[in-house]
KEVO-811181 format. One record per residue (C-alpha): residue number from 1; y, z, x. Coordinates in Angstrom, 1 decimal. Last residue first. Example, Ala and Ser with C-alpha at 12.3 -4.5 7.8 and 13.67 -1.06 7.14 Angstrom:
BEGIN
+-----+--------+--------+--------+
: seq :     py :     pz :     px :
+-----+--------+--------+--------+
:   2 :   -1.1 :    7.1 :   13.7 :
:   1 :   -4.5 :    7.8 :   12.3 :
+-----+--------+--------+--------+
//
This chain:
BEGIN
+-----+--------+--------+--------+
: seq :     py :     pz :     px :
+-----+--------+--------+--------+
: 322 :   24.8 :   31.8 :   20.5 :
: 321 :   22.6 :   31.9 :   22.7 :
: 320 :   20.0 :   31.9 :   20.0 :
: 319 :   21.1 :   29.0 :   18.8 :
: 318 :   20.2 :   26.6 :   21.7 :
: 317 :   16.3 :   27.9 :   21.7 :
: 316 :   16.3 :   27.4 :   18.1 :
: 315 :   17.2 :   24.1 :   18.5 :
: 314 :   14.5 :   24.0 :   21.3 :
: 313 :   11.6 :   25.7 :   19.0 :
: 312 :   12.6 :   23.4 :   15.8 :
: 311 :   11.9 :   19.8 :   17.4 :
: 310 :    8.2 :   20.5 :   17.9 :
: 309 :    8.1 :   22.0 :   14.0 :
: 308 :    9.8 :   19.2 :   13.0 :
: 307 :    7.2 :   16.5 :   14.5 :
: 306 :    4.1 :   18.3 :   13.2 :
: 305 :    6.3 :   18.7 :    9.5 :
: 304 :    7.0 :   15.1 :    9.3 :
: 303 :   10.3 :   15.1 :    7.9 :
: 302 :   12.1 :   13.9 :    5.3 :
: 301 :   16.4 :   13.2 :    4.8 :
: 300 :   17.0 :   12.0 :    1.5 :
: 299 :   18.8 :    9.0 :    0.8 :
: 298 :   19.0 :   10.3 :   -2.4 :
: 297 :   19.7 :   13.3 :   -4.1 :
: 296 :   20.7 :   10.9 :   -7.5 :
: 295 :   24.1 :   12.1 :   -8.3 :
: 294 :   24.8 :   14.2 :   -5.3 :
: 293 :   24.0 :   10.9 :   -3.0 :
: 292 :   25.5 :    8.8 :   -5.2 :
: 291 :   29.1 :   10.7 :   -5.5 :
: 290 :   29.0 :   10.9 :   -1.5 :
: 289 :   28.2 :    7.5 :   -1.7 :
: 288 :   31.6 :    6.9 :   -3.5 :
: 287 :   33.4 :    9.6 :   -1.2 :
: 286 :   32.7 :    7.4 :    1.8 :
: 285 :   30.3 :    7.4 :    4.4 :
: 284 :   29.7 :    4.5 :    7.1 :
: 283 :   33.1 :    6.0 :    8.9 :
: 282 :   30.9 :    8.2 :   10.9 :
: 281 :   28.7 :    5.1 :   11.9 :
: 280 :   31.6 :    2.7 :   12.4 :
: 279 :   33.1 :    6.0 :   15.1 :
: 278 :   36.8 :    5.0 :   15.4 :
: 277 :   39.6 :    4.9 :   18.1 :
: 276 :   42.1 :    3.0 :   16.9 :
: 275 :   44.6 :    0.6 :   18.8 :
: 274 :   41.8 :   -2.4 :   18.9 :
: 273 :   41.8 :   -4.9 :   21.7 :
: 272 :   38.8 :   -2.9 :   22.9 :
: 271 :   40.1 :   -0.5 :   25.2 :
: 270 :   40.1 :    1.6 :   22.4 :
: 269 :   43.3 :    3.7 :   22.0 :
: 268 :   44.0 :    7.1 :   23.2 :
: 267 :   45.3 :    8.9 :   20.2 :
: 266 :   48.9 :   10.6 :   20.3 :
: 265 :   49.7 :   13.8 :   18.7 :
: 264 :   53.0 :   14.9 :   18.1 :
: 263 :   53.3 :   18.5 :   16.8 :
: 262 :   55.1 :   19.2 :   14.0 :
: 261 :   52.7 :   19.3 :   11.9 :
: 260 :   50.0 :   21.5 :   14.2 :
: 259 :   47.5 :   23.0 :   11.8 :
: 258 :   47.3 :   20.3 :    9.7 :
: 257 :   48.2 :   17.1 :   12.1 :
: 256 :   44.6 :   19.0 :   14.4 :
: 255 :   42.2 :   18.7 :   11.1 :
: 254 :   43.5 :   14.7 :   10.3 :
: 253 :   43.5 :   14.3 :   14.0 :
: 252 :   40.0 :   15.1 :   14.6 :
: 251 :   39.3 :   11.4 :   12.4 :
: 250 :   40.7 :    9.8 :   15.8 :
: 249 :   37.4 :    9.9 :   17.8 :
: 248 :   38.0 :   11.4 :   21.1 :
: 247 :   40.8 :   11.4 :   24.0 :
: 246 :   44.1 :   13.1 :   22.5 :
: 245 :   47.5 :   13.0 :   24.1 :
: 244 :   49.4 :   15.7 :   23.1 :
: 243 :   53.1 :   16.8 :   22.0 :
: 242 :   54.1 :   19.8 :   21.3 :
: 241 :   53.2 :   22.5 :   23.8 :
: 240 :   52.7 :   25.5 :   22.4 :
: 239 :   49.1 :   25.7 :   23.2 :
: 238 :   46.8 :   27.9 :   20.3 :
: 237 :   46.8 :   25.1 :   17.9 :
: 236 :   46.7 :   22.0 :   19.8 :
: 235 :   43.4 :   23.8 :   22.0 :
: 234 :   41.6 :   25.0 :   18.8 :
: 233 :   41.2 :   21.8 :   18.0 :
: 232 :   39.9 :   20.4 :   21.4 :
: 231 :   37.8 :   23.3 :   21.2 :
: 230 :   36.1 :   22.1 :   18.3 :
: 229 :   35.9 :   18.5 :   19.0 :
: 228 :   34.5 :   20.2 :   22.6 :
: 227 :   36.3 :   20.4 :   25.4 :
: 226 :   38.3 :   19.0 :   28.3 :
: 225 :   42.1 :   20.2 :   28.8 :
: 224 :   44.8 :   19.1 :   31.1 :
: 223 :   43.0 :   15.5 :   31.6 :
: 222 :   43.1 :   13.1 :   34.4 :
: 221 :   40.0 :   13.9 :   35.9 :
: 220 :   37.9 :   13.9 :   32.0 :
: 219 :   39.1 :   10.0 :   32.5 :
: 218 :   37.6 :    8.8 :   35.6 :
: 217 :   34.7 :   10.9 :   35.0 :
: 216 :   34.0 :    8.8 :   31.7 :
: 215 :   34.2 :   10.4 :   28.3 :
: 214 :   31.9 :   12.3 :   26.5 :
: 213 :   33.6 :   15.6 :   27.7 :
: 212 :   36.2 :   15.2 :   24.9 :
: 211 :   39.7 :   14.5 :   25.7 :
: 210 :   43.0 :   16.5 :   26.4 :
: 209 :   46.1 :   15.4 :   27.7 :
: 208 :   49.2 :   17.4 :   27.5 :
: 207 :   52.2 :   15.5 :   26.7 :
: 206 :   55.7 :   15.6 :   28.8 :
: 205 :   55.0 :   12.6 :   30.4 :
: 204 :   54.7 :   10.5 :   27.5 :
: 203 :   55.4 :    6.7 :   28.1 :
: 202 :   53.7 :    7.1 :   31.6 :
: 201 :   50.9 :    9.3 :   30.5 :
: 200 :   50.0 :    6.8 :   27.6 :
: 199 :   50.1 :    4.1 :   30.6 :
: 198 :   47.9 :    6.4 :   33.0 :
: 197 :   45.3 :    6.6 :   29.9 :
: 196 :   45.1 :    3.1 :   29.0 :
: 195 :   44.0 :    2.5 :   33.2 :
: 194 :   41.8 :    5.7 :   33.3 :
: 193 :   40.0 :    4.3 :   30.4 :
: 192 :   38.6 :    5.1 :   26.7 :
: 191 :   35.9 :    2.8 :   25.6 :
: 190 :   33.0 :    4.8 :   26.3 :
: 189 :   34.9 :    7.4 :   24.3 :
: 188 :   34.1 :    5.6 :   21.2 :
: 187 :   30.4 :    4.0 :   22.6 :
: 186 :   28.9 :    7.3 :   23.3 :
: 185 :   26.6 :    6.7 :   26.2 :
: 184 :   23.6 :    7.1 :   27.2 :
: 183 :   22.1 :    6.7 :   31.3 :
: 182 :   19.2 :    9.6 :   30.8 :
: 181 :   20.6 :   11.7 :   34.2 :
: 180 :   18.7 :   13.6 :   36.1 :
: 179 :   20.7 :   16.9 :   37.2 :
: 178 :   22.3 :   18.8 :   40.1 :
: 177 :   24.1 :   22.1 :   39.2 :
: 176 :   27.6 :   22.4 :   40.8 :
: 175 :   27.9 :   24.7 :   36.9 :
: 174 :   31.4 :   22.7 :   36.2 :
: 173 :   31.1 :   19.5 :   38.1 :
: 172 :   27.6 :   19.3 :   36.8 :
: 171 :   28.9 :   19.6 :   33.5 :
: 170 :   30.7 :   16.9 :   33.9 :
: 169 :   28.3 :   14.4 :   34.8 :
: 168 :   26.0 :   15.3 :   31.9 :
: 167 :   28.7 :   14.8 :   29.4 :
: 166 :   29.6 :   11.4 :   31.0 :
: 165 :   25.2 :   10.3 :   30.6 :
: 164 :   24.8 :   11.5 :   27.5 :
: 163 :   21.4 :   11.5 :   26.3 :
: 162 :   20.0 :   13.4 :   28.0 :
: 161 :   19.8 :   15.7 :   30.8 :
: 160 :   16.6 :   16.4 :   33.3 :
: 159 :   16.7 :   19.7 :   35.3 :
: 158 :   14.9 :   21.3 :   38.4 :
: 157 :   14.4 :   24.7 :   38.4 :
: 156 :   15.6 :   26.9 :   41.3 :
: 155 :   18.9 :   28.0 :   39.9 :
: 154 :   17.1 :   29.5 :   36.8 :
: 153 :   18.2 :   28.0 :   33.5 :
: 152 :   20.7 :   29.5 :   31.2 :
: 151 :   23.8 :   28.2 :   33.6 :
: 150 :   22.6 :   24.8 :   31.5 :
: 149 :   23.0 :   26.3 :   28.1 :
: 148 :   26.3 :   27.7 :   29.0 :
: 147 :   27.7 :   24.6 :   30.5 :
: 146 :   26.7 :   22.4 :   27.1 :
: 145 :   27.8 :   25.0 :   25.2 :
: 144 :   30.3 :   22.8 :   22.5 :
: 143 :   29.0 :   19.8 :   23.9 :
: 142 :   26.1 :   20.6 :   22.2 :
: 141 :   22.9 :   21.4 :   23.6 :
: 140 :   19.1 :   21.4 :   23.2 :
: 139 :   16.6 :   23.2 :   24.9 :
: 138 :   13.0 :   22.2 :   26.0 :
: 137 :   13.1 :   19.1 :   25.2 :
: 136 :   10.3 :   16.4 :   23.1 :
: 135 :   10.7 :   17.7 :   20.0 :
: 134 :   14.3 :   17.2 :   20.4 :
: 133 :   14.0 :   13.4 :   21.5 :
: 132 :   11.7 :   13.2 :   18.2 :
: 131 :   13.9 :   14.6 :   16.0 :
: 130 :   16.5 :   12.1 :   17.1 :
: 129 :   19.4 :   12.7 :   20.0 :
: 128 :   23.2 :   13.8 :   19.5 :
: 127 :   22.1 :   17.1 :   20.2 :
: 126 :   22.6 :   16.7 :   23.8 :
: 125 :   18.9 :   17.4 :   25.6 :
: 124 :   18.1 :   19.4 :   28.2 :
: 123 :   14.5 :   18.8 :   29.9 :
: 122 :   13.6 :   21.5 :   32.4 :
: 121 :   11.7 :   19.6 :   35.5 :
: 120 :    8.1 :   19.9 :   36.8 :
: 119 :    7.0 :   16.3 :   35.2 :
: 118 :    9.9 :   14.2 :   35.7 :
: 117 :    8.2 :   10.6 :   36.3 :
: 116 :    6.8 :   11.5 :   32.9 :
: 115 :   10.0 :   12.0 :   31.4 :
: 114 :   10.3 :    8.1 :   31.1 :
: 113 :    7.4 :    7.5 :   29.4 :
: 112 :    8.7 :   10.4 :   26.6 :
: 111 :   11.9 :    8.9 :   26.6 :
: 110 :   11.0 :    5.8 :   26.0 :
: 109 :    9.0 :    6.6 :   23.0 :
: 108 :   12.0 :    8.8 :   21.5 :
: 107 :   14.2 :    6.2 :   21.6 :
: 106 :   17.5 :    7.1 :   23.9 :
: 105 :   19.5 :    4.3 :   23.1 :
: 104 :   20.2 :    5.4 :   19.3 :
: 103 :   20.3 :    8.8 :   19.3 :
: 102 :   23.9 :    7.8 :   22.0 :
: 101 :   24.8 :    4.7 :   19.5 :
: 100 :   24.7 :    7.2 :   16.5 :
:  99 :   24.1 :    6.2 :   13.1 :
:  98 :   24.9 :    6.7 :    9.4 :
:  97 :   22.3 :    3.9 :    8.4 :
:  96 :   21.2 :    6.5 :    6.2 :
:  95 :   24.4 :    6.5 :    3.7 :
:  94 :   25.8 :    9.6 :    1.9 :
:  93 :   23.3 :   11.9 :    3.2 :
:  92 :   20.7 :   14.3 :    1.8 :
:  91 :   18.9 :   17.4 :    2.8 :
:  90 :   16.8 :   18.9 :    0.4 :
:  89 :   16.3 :   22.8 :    1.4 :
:  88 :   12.5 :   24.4 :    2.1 :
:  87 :   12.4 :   22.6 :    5.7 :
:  86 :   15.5 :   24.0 :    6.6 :
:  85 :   16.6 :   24.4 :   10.5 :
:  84 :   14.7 :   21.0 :   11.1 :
:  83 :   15.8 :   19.2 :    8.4 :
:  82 :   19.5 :   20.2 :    9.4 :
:  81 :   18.9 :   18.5 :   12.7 :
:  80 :   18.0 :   15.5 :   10.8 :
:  79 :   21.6 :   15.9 :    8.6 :
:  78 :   22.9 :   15.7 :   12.7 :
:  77 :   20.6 :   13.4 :   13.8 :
:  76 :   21.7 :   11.2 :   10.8 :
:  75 :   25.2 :   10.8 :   11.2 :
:  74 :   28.4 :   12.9 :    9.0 :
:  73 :   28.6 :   14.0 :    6.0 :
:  72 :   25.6 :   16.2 :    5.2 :
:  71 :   24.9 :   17.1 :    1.8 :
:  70 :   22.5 :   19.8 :    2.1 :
:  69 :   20.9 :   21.1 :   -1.2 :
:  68 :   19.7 :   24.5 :   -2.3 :
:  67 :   22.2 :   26.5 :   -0.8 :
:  66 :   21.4 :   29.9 :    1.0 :
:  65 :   22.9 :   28.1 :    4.1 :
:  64 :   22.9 :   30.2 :    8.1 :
:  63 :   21.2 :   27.5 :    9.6 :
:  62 :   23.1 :   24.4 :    8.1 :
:  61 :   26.2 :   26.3 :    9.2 :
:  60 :   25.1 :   27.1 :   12.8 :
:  59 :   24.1 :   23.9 :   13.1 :
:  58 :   27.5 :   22.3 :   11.7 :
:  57 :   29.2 :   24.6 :   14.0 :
:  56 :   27.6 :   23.7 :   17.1 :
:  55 :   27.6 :   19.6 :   16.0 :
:  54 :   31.8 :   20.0 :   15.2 :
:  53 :   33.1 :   21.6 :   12.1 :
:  52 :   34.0 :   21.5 :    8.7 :
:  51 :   32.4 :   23.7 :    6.0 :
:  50 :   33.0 :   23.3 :    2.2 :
:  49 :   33.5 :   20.3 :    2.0 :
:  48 :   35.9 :   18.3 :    0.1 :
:  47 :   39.2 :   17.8 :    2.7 :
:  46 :   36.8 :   17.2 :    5.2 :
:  45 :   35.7 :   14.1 :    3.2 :
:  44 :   39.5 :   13.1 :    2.1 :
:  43 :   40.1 :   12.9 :    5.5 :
:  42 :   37.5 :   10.4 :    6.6 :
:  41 :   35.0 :   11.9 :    9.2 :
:  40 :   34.9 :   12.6 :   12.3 :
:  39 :   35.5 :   16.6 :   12.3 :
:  38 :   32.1 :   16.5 :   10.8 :
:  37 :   31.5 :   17.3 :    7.1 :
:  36 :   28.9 :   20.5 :    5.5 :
:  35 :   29.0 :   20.4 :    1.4 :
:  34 :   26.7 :   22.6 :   -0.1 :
:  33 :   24.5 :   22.4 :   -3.0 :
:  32 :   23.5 :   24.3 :   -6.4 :
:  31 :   22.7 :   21.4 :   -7.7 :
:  30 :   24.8 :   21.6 :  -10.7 :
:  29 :   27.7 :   23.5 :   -8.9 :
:  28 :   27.7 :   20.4 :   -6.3 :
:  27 :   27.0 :   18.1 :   -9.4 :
:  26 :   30.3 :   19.2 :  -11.2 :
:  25 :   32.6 :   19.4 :   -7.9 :
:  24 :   31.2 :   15.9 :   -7.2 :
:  23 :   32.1 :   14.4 :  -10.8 :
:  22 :   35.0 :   15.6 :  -10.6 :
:  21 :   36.6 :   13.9 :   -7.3 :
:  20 :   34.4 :   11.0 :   -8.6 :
:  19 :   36.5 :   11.2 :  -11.7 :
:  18 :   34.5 :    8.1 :  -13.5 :
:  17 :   37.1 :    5.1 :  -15.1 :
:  16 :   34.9 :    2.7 :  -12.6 :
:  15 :   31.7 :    3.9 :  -13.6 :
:  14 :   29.7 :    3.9 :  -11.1 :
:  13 :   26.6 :    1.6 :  -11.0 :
:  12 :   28.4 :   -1.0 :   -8.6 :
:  11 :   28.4 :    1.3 :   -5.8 :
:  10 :   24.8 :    0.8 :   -5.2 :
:   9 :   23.5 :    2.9 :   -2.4 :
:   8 :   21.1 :    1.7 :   -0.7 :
:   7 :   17.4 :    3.8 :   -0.8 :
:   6 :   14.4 :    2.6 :    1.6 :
:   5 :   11.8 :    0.2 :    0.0 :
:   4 :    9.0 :    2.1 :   -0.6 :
:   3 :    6.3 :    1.7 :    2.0 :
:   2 :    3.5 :   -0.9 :    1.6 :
:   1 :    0.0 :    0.0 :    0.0 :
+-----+--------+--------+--------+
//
């Protein structure tokens, strides 16, 4: 018997006079579900849900639920990662083909072949990975504790990091622990250069640059400040500077213009012939499919449980240092 064909959502059966802004705040009661968004997505998203945070946060909030149904705006590993934490809880998403270009170059049967030329080594994987990748580390990370998760391991173990490739390189300049590298990449702050970055520093020298530790080496260098989405936030709020030059995905800026109005915020463009800096896989979701998904609890995020019980032990791992 062949598969089911997988869910698309089919904007055309809503009701064009429908309150979708209603409509969610009736089903999420109904359903007794909770609304979790990354930093990354469209304003009016984060402006809906009940928790907004980065990949630590999100974690920690899909951990700590008593709801009965995840909506998860954001990509699939994290609404995966959710899973993992909550086998008892539906998890659904606005649209599965809410990606990740890191999860998605590191496949999970690579990996594996590729580990085995790493046999005696602690494997450290970035979050932004599938289930599979996490079932087959022994800690995972965000970039949120990246540093801390690696200072965790005994100075005479060897270490293998993946995905991220920029994330990995920097924090071995912060723990001056060596590490193999899985060559991923995130391709938003892939794009962002030394060369845009000097010219935004030029126009604005007065600004405090701050970018996420997913970008290259020859960018994190110039920076003031390199964090977290998170602590990227919390960074324009606490500094009184006012005017900052910011190097991740540009849907933080909704969160940063809010607690920081007066402050000027400029976004390092792609280098890319585009001025925006934009995740296609975050911005997959929409407020329509976000209706859907409530409506009919589809797509649905499933598990094998063999495969989510392998990728449980190293989230875990991750959240018990807190």
């Amino acid at each position: 018997m062949s598969a089911p064909a997988p869910y698309v959502p089919d904007l055309e059966t809503i009701d064009p006079a429908l309150d979708l802004l209603a409509e969610i705040a009736r089903l999420r009661k109904e359903r007794n579900a909770v609304l979790l968004a990354h930093y990354y997505q469209e304003p009016e998203i984060q402006d809906l849900a009940d928790f907004v945070g980065d990949s630590l946060q999100l974690a920690q909030a899909a951990a700590r639920t008593e709801a009965s149904v995840i909506a998860f705006c954001g990509v699939h590993f994290m609404a995966e990662t959710a899973k993992i934490l909550n086998p008892g809880k539906r998890v659904v998403i606005p649209d599965l083909d809410a990606g990740c270009s890191l999860a998605d170059r590191c496949p999970a049967d690579a990996f594996g072949a590729w580990l085995k030329d790493y046999p005696d080594h602690v494997v450290v994987s970035y979050i932004n990975c599938s289930a599979g990748v996490k079932a087959l580390s022994d800690i995972i990370c965000t970039s949120s504790n990246a540093v801390r998760v690696v200072e965790s391991i005994p100075g005479d173990r060897k270490i293998v990091f993946a995905p991220d490739r920029h994330l990995g390189r920097w924090v071995m300049r912060q723990t001056g622990r060596d590490m193999v590298l899985w060559p991923g990449f995130c391709i938003v702050h892939e794009q962002f250069t030394a060369t845009r970055l000097a010219q935004l520093k030029a126009r604005h020298p007065a600004a405090k640059v701050i970018v996420h530790p997913e970008c290259d080496a020859t960018v994190s260098r110039m920076a003031d400040f390199v964090g977290s989405t998170a602590a990227l936030l919390k960074f324009v709020e606490k500094d009184p500077g006012k005017e900052f030059i910011v190097g991740t995905e540009a849907g933080i800026l909704h969160q940063m213009k809010r607690l920081r109005p007066e402050a000027e915020l400029v976004p390092i463009p792609a280098d890319s012939g585009c001025n925006c800096a934009l995740c296609p896989y975050m911005k997959l979701n929409s407020i329509e499919k976000l209706y859907l998904c409530l409506r009919d609890l589809k797509p649905e995020i499933l598990l094998d449980e063999d495969l989510r019980r392998r990728a449980l032990g190293p989230v875990e791992r991750m959240l018990a240092l807190g």
